[in-house]
N, C-alpha and C positions, 0 to 999 in steps of 0.2 A: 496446522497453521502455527506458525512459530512469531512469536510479538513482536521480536524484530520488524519481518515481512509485515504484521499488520502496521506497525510504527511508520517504517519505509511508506506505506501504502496510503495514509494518512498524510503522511507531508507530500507526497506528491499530490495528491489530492487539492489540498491547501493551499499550494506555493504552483501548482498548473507546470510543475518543469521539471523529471528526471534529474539536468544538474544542480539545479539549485537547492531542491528536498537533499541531497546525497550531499553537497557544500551544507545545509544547515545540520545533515543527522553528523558528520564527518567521516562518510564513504565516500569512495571512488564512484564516479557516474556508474563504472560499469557494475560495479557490486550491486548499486541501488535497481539498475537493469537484471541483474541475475535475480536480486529477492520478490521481483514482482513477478516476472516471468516465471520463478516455483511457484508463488502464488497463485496465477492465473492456472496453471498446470495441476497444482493439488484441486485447487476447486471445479475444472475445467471447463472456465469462461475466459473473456477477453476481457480486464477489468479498463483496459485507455484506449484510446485508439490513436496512433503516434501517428501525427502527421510533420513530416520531417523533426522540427526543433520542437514544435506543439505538440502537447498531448491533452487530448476530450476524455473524460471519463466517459465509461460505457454506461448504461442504463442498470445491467450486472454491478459495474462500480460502484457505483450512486448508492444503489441500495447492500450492498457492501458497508459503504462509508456511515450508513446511515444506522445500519445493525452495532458497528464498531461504536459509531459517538452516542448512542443512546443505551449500551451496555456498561460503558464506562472500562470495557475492558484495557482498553488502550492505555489506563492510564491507572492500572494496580500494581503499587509496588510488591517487588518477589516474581510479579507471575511470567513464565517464560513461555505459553502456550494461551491460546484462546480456544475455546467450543460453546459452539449454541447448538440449543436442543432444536 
């Protein structure tokens, strides 16, 4: 899992909208779409559930989101990679 992708993953979280997390990180919607779909794919869950222009985090998400903001990973400078044991 690359920080980026947890980064992306976080703001969309935050902001509930693909283009709007991608407008505040300064990605193209579609890139912010490609880094979560690797994410969903390395971990092999469904972290949103897109409904048209909506997206629901999934329950996988959630506690995703929640492993991320209580690690503080998200937010070490240098680090280019996340792991939990």
């Amino acid at each position: 899992m690359e920080l980026r992708q947890l980064r992306s993953f976080l703001k969309v979280v935050e902001l509930q909208s693909f283009s709007k997390a991608a407008k505040a990180l300064g990605y193209s919607q579609s890139a912010m779409s490609v880094q979560i779909r690797e994410l969903e794919t390395e971990l092999g869950v469904r972290l949103f559930d897109r409904l048209g222009k909506c997206v629901r985090v999934t329950s996988h998400g959630e506690e995703l989101a929640q492993e991320a903001w209580g690690s503080g990973c998200a937010i070490r400078p240098g680090k280019k990679s996340c792991t939990w044991a």
